[in-house]
N, C-alpha and C positions, 0 to 999 in steps of 0.2 A: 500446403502447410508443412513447415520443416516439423520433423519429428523424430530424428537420429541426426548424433553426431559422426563428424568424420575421427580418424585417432589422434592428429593433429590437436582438435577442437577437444577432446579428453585428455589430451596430457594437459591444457591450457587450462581446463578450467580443474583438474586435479590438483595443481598445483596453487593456484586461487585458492581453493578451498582448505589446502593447509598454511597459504598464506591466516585466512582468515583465523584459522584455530590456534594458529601461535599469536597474534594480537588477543585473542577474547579468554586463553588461559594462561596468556603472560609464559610463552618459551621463546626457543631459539628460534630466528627464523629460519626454516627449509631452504635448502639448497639448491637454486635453479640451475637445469643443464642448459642444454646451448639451443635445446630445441625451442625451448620460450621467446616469442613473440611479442617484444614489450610492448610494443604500439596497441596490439591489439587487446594484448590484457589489459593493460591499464583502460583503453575504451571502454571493453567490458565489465569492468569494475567499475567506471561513473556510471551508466546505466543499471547496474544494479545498487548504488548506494554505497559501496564499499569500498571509495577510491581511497581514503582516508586509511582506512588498517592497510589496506595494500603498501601504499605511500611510506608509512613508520615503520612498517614492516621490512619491507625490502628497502630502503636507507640504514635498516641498523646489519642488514651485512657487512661482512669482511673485506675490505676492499679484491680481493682476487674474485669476488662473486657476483660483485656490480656492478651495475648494467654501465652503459657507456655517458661519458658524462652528461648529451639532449635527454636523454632519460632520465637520469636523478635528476636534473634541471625541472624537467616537468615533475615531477614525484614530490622536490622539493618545494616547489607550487602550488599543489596540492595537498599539501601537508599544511602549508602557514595558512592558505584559503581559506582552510576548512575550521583551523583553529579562529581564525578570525571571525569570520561566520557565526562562529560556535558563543563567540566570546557574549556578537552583538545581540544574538536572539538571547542568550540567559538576561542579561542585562535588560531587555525589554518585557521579555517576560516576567520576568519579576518585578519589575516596577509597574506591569497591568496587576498581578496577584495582590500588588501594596494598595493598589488604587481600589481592587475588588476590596478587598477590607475596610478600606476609608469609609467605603459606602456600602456597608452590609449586603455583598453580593453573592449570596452565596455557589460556591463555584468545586468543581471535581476537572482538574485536569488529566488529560487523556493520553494512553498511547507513544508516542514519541516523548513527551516533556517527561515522562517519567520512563521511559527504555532508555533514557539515553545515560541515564546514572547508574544502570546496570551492568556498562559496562567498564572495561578498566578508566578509561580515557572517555569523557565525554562526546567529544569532537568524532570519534568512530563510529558512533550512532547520528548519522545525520537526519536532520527532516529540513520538510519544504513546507511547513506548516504546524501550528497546534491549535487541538482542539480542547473546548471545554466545554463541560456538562454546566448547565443550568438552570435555572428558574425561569422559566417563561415569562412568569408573570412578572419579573425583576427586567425586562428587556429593554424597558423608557430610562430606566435609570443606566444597565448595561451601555446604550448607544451613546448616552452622555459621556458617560465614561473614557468610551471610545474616544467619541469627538474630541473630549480634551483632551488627549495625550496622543493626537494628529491623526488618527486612522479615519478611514474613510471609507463609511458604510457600501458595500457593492451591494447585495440581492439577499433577499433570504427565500428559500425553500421551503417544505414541510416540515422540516424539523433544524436546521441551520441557519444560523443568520452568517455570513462573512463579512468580515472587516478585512481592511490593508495599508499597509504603513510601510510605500515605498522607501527603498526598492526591495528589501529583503523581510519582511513580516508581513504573514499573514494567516488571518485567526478565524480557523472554524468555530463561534457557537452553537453548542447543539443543547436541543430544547430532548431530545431525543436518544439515548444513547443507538439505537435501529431505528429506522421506519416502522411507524404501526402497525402497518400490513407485514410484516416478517415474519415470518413463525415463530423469532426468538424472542419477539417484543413481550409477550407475560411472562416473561422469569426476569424481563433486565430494565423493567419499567421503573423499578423502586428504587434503582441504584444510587442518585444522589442521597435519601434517605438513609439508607442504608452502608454508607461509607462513613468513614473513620476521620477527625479531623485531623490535620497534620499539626506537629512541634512547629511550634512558630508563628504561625498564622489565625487568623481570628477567623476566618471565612470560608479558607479552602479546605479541602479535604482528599482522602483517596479511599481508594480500592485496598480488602484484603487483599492479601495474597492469591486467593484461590480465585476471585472476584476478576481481579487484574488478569491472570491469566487466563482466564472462560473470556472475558472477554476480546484479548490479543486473538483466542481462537477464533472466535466468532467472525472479528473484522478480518485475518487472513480467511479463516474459509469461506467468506464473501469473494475477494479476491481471486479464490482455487478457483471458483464455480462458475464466476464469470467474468474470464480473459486470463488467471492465472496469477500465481504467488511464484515471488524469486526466492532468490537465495537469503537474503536480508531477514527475509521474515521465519525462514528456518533456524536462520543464526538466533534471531530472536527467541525463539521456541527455546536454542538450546540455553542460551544464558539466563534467560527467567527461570527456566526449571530447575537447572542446575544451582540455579540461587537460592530459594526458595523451597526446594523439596521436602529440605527438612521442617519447614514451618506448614507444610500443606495440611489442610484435616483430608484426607484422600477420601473419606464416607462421604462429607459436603460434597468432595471437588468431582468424585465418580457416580456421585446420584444428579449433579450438573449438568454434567458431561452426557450422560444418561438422556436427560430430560431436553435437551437441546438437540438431541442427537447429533453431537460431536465425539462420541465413543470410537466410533474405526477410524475418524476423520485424525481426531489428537494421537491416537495410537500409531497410526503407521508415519504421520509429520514427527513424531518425536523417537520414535524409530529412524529415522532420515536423519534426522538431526546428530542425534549420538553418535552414530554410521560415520556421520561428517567430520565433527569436532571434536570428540574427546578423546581422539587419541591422533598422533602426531604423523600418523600415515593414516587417510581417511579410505574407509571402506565403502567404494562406491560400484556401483553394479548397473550403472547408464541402461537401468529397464525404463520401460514409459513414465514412470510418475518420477524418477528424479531426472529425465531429460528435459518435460515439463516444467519442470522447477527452475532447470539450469538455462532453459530459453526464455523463462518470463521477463528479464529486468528485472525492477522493482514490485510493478505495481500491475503484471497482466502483460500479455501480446495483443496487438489490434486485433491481426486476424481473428484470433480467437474469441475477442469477444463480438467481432461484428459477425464471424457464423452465428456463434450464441444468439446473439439479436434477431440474424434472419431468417433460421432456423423455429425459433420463436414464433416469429410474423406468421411462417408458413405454415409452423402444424396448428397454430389459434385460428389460420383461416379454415383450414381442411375441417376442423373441428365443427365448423357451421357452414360446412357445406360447400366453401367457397373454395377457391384453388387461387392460390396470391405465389408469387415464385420468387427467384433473388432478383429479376429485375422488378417487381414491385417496392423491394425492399431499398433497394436503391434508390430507387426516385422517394420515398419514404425518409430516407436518409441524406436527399437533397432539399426537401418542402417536409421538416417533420412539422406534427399536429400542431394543434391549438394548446393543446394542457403540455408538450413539451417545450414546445417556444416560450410558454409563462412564467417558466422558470427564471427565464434570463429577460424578460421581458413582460412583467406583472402587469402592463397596461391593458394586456390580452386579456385578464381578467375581466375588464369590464369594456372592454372593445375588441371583441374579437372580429369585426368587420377589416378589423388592422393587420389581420394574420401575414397576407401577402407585402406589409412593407417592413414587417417584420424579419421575411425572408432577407428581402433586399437591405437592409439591417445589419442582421448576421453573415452575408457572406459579405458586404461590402467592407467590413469590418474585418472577418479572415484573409481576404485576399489582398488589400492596401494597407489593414493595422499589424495584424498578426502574421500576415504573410504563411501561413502554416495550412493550407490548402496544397494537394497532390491528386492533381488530378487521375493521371494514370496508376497511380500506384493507388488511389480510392476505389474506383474503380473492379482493380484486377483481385485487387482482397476480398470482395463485396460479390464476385463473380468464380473465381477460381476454385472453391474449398468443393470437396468432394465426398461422395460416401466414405470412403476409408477416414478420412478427415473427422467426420462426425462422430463414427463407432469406435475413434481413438480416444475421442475425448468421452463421449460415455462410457467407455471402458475407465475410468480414472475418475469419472463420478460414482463409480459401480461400486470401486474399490475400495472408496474414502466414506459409502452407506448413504449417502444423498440421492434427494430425487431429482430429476435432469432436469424442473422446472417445464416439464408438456413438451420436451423437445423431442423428435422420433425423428429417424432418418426418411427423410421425402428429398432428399437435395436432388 
């Protein structure tokens, strides 16, 4: 498991990072030396979600500072994409928020549909999806809804229903802001209740302030814990706060914070964050938890969460006695159970005699539909991580006051 950078890989993503702070406070853009790597940062940038400020950013230099013209060529690609993108999902989404209304649906949209007005520019906050909080019991009429306006019911979950409206929408319902079983679920079970209706609308609603942000914490430190948070959701950290602070009741927001125990978890993320953004030369100190941040992507590393997974497996087996190792885990993660395959495959609920053609199911479907099957590289991820590996990462749960979830070093 990588867990340092080279100096190369720190001037690259230093400079990223004040790319990102002159888009989200509206300055000059910084000035790249020769040592910059455009290929590679701008890659690094679509995987973390912020190809977009990269993009406006570095096209509004001086021409003696920009990059060669294949480079703005792409930059400037990525710049109209993403506004286009941008344009199609507001447009859609709103015209489902008009429909919610038509038919008294009551609805709290989530997360992305509202970070992305937080920033200067819409378009700089991308998502690959939006969720929305709702009524269960409004879900006959929800699907209707759907259907008429073309989506296309996929699966729903214990708490999610998803819809999709090729090629580009696609909409988490959540009956659920967490899963029940969460430790966090008694504080944030009321919350459609409990929100505020929006100007405009007959039906939808949102989040306080303080509301909004517990829970932006919540959904990234799910992410920290298991497989890791990028850069994106720092950024976020800093622009919600920095919006916002003045409007926080800090007694709510710190007896929240308190009661969820995200206290050391929010303190040292928004420590990171300021470090990062608010000033035009970022203060960065490439210890473990911001090299962690700076290798997740967007939304976590594999490795990291498949240790977490079978690290998992193995100390719940040693737990009752049994000794299961990473090649159990493996074959686990080639034949998983009956209650995971029903996810994607709810007929297993009442035929679970069908598990095995279920298998053949799902991978016959990854390897001719989806193509995204690695065999060797599944494999050596699922095999390779080590002691040092594990007590790095529980060093960084240690730090942020969480509990490891029963993981202990046995690798």
């Amino acid at each position: 498991m990588k867990k340092t950078l080279t100096q190369t890989e720190k001037i690259q993503f230093e400079y990223l990072i004040k790319v990102l702070s002159a888009a989200v406070n509206n300055t000059s853009a910084p000035l790249p030396d020769d040592t910059i790597k455009w290929e590679s940062l701008i890659s690094y940038a679509k995987r973390c979600g912020v190809e977009a400020m990269l993009s406006n950013v570095v096209l509004s230099l001086s021409e003696n500072y920009l990059p060669d013209n294949d480079i703005k060529k792409t930059l400037k690609e990525n710049s109209a994409k993403e506004l286009l993108i941008d344009g199609n999902l507001d447009y859609e989404i709103e015209k489902l928020l008009t429909a919610f209304d038509a038919n008294n649906i009551k609805n709290l949209p989530l997360k992305g549909y509202f970070m992305k007005r937080e920033y200067p520019r819409p378009e700089y906050r991308s998502v690959c999806d939006f969720d929305i909080l709702f009524d269960v019991n409004q879900v006959d009429v929800v699907k209707a809804v759907f259907n008429e306006l073309g989506y296309t019911f996929l699966h729903n979950d214990d708490n999610q229903y998803h819809f999709q409206k090729k090629p580009l929408i696609y909409v988490e319902m959540h009956t659920t802001l967490v899963h029940e079983k969460e430790s966090y679920f008694p504080y944030l079970k009321d919350q459609l209740d409990n929100s505020v209706k929006r100007e405009g609308y007959k039906c939808s609603y949102q989040m306080k302030p303080e509301d909004y942000y517990i829970f932006m914490l919540v959904h990234n430190s799910n992410h920290f814990r298991i497989g890791g948070m990028g850069i994106r959701m720092v950024l976020d950290t800093y622009v919600y706060y920095k919006n916002h602070r003045n409007e926080f009741d800090f007694d709510y927001l710190n007896d929240r914070l308190r009661l969820l125990n995200l206290t050391k978890y929010e303190s040292r993320i928004r420590e990171i964050a300021f470090n990062w953004f608010s000033n035009p030369t970022p203060n960065m100190k490439f210890d473990n938890m911001e090299v962690y941040i700076l290798l997740s992507a967007t939304l976590g590393r594999q490795d990291v969460a498949v240790m977490i997974s079978s690290q998992k497996l193995i100390s719940k087996s040693m737990q009752h006695g049994k000794k299961k190792s990473k090649l159990a885990y493996l074959l686990s993660s080639v034949f998983p159970n009956r209650q995971q395959m029903a996810v994607k495959y709810p007929y297993l609920n009442k035929f679970s005699l069908l598990l095995p053609f279920s298998w053949c199911q799902m991978w016959f479907k990854r390897f001719f539909i989806e193509r995204n099957v690695h065999i060797k590289s599944g494999i050596k991820v699922r095999m390779s991580y080590t002691d040092d590996d594990i007590n790095y990462y529980l060093s960084l749960i240690e730090e942020t006051g969480f509990e490891n979830f029963g993981i202990e070093n046995h690798a």
